[in-house]
C-alpha positions in Angstrom: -44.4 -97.1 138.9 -46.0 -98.4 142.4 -48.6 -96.1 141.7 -49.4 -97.3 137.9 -49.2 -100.7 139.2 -51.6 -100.0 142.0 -54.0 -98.6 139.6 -53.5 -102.2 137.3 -55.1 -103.7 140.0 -57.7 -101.5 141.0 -60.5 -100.3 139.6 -61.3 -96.6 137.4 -64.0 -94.1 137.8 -65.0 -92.0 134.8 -67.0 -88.9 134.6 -69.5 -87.2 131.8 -70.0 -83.7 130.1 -73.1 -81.4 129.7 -73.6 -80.0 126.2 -74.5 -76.3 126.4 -71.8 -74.0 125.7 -71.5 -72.4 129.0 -68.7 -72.0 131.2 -69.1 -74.1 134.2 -66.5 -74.2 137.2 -66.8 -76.2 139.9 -64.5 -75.6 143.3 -63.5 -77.6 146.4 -61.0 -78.3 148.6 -59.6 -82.4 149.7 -60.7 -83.5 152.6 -64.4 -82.3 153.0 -62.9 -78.6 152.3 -61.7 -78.6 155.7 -58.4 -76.4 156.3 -55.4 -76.8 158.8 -54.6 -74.3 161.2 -52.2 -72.9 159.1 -54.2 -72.5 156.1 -53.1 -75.0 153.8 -55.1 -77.1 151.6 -55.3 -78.9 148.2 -57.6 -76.8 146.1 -59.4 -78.7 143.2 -60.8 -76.9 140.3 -63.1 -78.6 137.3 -63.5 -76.1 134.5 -66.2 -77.4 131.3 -67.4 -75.0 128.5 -69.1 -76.6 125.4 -67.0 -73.3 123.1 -63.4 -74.5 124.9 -60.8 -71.7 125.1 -58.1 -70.3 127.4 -59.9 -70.2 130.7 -57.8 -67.7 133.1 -58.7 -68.5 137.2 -56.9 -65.6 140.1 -57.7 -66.1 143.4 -58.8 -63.9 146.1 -58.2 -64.4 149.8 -54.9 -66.7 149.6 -51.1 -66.1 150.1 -50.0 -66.1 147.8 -52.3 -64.8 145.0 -52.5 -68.0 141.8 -53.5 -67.5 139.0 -54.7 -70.8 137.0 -54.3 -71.2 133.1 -55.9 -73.7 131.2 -56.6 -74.8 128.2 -60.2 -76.3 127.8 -61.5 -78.5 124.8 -65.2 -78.2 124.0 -67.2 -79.9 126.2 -64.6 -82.1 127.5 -64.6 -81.5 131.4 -60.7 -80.5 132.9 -59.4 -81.0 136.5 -56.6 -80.1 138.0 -54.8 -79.6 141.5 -53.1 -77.2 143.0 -51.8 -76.2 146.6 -53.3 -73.5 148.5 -52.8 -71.3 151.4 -55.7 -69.3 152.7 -55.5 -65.9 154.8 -55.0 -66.3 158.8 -57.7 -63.8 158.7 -61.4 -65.6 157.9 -62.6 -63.5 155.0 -64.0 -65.0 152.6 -62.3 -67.2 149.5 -63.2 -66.9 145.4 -62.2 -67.9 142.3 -62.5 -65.3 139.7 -63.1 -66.9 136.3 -62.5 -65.5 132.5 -63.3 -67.8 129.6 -61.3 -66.0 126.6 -62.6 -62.5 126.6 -65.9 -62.9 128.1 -67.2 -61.1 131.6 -65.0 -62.3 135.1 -66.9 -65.0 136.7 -67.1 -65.2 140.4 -67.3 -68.8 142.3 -67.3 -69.0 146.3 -65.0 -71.3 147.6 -66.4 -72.6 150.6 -64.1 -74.0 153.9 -64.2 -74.4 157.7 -60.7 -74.5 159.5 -60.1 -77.8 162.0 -57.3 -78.4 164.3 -55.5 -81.4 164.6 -55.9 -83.9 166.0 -58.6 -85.7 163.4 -58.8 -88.9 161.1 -60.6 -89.3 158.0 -62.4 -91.7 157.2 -62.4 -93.5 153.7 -64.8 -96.1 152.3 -68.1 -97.7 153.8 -66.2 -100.1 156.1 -63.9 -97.9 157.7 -66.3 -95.4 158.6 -69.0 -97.9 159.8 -66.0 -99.3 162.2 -64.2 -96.4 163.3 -66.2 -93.1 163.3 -67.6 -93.4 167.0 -64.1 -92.7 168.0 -63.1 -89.1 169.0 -62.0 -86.7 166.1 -62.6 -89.5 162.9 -65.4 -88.1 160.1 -66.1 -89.9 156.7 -65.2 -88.7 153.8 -65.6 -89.5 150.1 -63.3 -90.7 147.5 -63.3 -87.6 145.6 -61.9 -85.8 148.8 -58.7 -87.8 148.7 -55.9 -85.6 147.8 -54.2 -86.0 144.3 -50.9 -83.8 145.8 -48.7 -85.3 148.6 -48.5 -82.4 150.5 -52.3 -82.1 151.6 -51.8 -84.8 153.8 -49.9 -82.4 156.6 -54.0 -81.9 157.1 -55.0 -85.0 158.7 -53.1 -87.0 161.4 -53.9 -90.4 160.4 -56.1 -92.2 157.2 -58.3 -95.5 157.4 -59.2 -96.6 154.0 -60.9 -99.9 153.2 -60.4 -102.4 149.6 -63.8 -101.2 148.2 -62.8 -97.1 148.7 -58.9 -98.4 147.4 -60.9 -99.6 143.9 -62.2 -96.0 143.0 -59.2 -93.6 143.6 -57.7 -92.6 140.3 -53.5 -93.1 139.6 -52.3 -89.1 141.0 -54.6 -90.4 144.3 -52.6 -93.7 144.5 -49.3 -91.9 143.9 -49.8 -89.4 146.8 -51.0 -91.6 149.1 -47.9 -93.9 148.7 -45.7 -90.6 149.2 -47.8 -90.2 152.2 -46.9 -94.0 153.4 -42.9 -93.5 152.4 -43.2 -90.4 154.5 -44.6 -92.2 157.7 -47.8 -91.2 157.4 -50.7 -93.3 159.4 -52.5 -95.5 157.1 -54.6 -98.5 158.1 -55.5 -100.1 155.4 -58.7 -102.7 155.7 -58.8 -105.9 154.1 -56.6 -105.4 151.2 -55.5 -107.9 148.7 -52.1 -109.3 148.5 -51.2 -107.4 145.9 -51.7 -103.8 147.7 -50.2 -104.8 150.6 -47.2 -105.5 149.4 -46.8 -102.6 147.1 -47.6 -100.4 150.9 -45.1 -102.5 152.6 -42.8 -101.7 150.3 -42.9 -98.4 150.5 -43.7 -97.8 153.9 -40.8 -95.9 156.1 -40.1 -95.4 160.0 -39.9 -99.5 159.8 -43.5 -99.6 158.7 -45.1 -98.8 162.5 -47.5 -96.2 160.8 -48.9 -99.0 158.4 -51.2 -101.3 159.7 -52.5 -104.1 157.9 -56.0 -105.7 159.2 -57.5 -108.1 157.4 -61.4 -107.3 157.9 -63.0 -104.5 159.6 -63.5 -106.4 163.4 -60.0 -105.7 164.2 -60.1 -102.2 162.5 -61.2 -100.2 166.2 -58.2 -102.1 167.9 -55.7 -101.0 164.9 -57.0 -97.3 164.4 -56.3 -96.7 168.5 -52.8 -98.1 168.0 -51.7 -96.9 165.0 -52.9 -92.9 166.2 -51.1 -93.6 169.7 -47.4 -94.0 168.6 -45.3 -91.0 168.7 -44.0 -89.5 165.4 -40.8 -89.5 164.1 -40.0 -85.8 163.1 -37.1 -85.2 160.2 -35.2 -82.0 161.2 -36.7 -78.7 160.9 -35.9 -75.7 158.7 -33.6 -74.4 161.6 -31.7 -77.5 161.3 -30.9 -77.5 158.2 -29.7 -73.9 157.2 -26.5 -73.9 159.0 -26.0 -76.9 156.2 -26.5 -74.5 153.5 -23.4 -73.6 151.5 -22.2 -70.3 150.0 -23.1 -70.8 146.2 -20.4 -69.4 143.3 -23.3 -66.7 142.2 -22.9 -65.1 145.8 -19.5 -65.1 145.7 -19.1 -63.8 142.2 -22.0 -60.8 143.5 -19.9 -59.8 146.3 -16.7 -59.5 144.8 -18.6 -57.6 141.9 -20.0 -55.1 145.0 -16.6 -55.1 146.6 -15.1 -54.2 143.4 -17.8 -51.5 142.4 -17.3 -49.9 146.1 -13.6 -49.7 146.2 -13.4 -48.2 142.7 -16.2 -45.9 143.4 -15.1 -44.6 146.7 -11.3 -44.3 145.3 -13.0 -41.8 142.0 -15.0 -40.0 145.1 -12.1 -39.0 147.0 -10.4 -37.5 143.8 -13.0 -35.4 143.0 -13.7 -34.1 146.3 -10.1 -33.5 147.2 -10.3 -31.0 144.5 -12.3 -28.0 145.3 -13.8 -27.4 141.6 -14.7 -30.9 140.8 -17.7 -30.8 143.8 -20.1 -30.7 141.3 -18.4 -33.3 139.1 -18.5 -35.7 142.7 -22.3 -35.1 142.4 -22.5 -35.5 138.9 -20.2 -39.2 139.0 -22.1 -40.0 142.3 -25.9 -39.9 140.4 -24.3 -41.2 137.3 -22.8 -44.3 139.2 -26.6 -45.3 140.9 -27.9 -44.9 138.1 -25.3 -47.2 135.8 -26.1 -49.5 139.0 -29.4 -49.7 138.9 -29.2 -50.3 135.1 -26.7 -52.9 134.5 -26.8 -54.6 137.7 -27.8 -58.1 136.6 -30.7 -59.6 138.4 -29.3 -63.0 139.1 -30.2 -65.5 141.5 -28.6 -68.1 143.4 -29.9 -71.6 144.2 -28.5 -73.5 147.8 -29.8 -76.6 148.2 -29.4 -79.1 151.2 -31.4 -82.2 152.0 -31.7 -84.9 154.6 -32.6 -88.0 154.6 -33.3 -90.7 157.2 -34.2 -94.7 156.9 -33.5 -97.9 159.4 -31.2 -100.3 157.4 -33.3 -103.0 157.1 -35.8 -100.5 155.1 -36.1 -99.6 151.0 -37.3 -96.2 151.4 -35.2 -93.1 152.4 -37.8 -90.0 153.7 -36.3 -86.6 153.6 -36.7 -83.3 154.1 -34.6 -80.6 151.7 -34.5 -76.8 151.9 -34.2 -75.2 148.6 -32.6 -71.1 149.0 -33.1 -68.5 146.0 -31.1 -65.4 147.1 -31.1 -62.2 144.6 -28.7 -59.7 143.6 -30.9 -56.8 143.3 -34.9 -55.7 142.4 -36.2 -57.6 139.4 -39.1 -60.0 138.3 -37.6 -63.7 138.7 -39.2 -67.2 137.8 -39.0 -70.0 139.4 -39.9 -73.6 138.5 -43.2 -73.8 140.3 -41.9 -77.6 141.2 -39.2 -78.1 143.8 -35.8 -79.0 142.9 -36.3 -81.8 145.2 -39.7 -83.2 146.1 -43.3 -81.7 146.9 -43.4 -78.2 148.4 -44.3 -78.0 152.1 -43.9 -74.4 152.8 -42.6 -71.6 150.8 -41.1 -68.6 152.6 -40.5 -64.8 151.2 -42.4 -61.6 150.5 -43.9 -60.4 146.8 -44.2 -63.6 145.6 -47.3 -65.1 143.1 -48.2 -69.1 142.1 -49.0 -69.4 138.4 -50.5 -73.2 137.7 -51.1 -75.1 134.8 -51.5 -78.4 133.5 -48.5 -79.2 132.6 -45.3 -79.0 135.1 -43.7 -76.5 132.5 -46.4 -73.9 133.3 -46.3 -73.9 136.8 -44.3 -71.2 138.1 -43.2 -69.0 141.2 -43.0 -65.2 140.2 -41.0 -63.4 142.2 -40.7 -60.0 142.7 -37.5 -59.9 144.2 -35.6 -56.9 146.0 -31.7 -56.7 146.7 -30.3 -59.5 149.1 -33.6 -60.7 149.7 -34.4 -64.3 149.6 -36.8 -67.2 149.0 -37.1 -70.3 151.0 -38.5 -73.5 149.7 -39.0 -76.6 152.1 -39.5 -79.8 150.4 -40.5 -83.7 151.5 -41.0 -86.9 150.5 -39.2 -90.1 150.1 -37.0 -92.8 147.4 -36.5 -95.9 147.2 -32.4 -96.9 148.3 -30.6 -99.9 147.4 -29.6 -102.1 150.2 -26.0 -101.7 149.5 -24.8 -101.5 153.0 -25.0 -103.7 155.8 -24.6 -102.5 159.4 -23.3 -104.9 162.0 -23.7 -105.2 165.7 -22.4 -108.4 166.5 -19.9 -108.7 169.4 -18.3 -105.9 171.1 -17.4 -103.9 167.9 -19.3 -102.6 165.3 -19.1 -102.9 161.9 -20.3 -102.3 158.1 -20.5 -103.4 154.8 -20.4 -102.5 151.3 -22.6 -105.0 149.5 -22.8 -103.1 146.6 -20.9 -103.3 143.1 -19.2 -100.3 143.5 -16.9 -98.4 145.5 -18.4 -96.0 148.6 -17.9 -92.6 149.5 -16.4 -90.9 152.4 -19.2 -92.0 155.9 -19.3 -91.6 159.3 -20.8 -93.9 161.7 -21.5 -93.1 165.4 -21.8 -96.0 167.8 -22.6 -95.9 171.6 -21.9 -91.9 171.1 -18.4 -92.0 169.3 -17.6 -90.6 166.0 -15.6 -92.8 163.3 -14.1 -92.1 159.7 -14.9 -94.5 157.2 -13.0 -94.2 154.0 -13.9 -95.4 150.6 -14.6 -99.1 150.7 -14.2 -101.3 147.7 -17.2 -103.5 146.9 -17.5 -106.5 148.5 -15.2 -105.3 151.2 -15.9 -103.9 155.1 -15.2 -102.2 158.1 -14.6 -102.6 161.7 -14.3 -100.1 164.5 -11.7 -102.4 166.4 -8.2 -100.5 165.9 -9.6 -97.4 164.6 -9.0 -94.0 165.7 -12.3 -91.9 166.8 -13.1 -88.5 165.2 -13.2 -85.6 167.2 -16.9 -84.3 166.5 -15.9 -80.7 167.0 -12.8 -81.0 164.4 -13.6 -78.4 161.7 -17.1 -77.7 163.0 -18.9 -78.8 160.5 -22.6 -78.4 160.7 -23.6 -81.9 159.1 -21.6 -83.5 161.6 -23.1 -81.9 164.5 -26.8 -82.9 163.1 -25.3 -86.1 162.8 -24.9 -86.5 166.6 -27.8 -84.6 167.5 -30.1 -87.0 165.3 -28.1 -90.5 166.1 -27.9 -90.1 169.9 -31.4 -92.6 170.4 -29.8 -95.2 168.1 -27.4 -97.7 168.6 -25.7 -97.8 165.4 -25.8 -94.8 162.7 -23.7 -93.8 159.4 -23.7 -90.9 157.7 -23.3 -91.2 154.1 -23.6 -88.6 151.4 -26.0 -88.7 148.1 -24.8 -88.0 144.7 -27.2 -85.4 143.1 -26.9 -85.2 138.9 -25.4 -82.4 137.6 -24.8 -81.3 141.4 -23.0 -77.5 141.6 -21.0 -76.8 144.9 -23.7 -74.8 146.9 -25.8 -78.2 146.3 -25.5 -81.4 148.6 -27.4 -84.4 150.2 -26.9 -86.8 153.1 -28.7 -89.7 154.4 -28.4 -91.5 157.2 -29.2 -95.3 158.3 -29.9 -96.1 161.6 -30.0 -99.7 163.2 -32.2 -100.4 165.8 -31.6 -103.9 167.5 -28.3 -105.5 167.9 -27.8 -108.1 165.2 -25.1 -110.2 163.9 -24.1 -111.2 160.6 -21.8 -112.7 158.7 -18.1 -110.9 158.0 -17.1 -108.9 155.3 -14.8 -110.0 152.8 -11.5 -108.8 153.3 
């Protein structure tokens, strides 16, 4: 909604077709086709034939392999955009194009790698303030990516009111993600109306946002805003020891165990019997084989996420990692969308991207093999009612359900101790006067450990778990709200 109200107040850019009936692709890459270390980038594709048809697009050069199908309308131009990861290696990068039946076409993608640091530049007023400092370069409004994710490519974005007017809705989207994700943006002189919807939105208290109101004080801004020290959710390594058993893998291994014992119990028969040897060969090729055969290829989804805010904030930023595990070789498909957010990184082996248009055709083909697995880490951020309130006043501390409804189970750490919080009415609160502390080692459990591990520079912290719909076991969330001043406030109804 931010973003389609963003767009209500800026302005639109539209774009024309040719006539002949060729097939005519254009390719480029956000951010004036420069590439992170790593590889990634946001790959843009415009595809225009005056005959329309099923355009197919595989590329060469990137892990993984994608293959792009579209759908094109006589001489109506399509876009779309995808992620991309090239090859470590620097060969070179195509797109190899086939308009229904016709010959493959061949289109160079060009790129140049660049580390980080470096700032881009958007719009004629930001980059006539700001590019003689170190590591800043202009770019154009077209280079602006339309997927969140392409952002882990820059370390910080100046954008002015006149570039603001030509990005189109998916630009304004993603670069809101990037904003509730505390990303650096200054933003030069911007109307009322824009900065509040950034405010809004912003996370990490809003010290990545910076708000100048014409381009004099831009150079002063842009040195602060890249200076501050970032403020890093948990890393993949963090969060796996979070990961729960799901049903499916329980349900495979007693299956295995089952199969094993009865197996090795017919074995032993056979063999104990000197003229069934070749019957023990015969039920040992037979058994692989029934194995192999019925086996069901089914895959398990863990899922864990964690999210972080200050509680004087509106916007949660998290970070979830999404586990498919498989039972044995097979062809699986994924939803090409995470379960929870944008895609970050994507880790397994024999694995393809197909994209389309629409979110229903964009899938992850997986060619799995037995007890192998596929890691999806996700980010991004949500808005979160302010139904609690954290206190600091005095020598205690405190919290508050200012909500309508009835809480979970929390935790909250203060000045390194570990308290219980059970379910709390609305309307009512807590106080850590009286109350027995936790002992963080009690039933080891790896969310409370990450807890203490991430709450230990604030003050004040509770740990408070999010309802997912249609949640299974294996699947959980947590978020946790930090306060980072001491401040007072009025008690709790009792």
């Amino acid at each position: 909604m931010d973003g389609l109200l963003l767009l209500s107040i800026l302005l639109a850019q539209g774009i024309s077709a040719p006539t002949n009936a060729d097939l005519q692709l254009e390719a480029s890459l956000a951010f004036g086709s420069y590439v992170s270390n790593d590889g990634f980038a946001e790959l843009h594709v415009r595809a225009l034939s005056g005959a329309g048809g099923a355009l197919v697009i595989e590329t060469t050069g990137t892990t993984p392999t994608v293959r792009i199908d579209l759908e094109l309308l006589p001489n109506e131009p399509l876009d779309t955009w995808l992620p991309l990861r090239i090859d470590a290696a620097a060969l070179p990068v195509s797109l190899d194009a086939r308009l229904k039946q016709s010959d493959t076409q061949a289109t160079a993608l060009n790129y140049a790698r660049r580390s980080l640091p470096w700032f881009a530049l958007l719009g004629p007023r930001a980059a006539q303030r700001l590019s003689h400092l170190p590591g800043t370069e202009a770019i154009t409004a077209a280079e602006l990516p339309h997927i969140p994710e392409a952002y882990r490519q820059i370390s910080a974005l100046a954008v002015d009111s006149a570039a603001m007017a030509s990005l189109d809705e998916e630009q304004l989207r993603s670069l809101l993600e990037y904003v509730g994700s505390c990303g650096r943006v200054l933003l030069i002189d911007a109307s009322v109306a824009v900065r509040k919807i950034f405010a809004n939105r912003a996370a990490c208290e809003g010290r990545f946002l910076i708000l100048v109101g014409n381009e004099e004080n831009a150079g002063n801004a842009f040195s602060l805003l890249t200076e501050q020290a970032s403020f890093l959710l948990p890393a993949e390594q963090s969060l796996e020891p979070l990961l729960r058993k799901s049903s499916t893998d329980a349900l495979n291994g007693t299956r295995l165990a089952f199969f094993l014992g009865a197996y090795l119990v017919i074995l032993i028969v056979l063999l104990s019997r000197a003229q069934s040897r070749f019957a023990a060969l015969g039920f040992s090729i037979i058994a692989t084989v029934l194995v192999l055969v019925t086996w069901p290829v089914a895959t398990s989804r863990n899922f864990v996420a964690w999210a972080e805010m200050a509680s004087t904030e509106q916007v949660a930023r998290y970070v979830g990692m999404e586990r498919h595990s498989a039972s044995r070789r097979g062809t699986v498909m994924l939803p090409g969308e995470s379960f929870a957010g944008y895609t970050s990184k994507i880790s397994g082996e024999n694995y393809s991207l197909h994209w389309g248009t629409a979110t229903e055709q964009r899938k992850i083909v997986w060619n799995a093999a037995p007890f192998q697995s596929l890691d999806r880490i996700s980010q991004g951020s949500f808005p979160v009612n302010a139904t609690l309130r954290l206190d600091l006043s005095g020598d205690s501390a405190g919290i508050c359900n200012t909500g309508s409804s009835s809480t979970a189970l929390m935790y909250l750490q203060w000045q390194g101790v570990l308290y219980e919080i059970p379910p709390m009415d609305a309307g009512t609160g807590w106080s850590s006067i009286g109350q027995d502390i936790l002992d963080s080692d009690s039933g080891n459990r790896a969310e409370l450990k990450l807890f203490l591990e991430r709450s230990a520079i604030y003050p004040l912290t509770v740990l408070q778990s999010l309802p997912i719909p249609n949640a299974e076991k294996n699947e959980q969330a947590w978020l946790l709200r930090y306060q980072t001043m001491r401040m007072g406030a009025a008690p709790c109804a009792s």
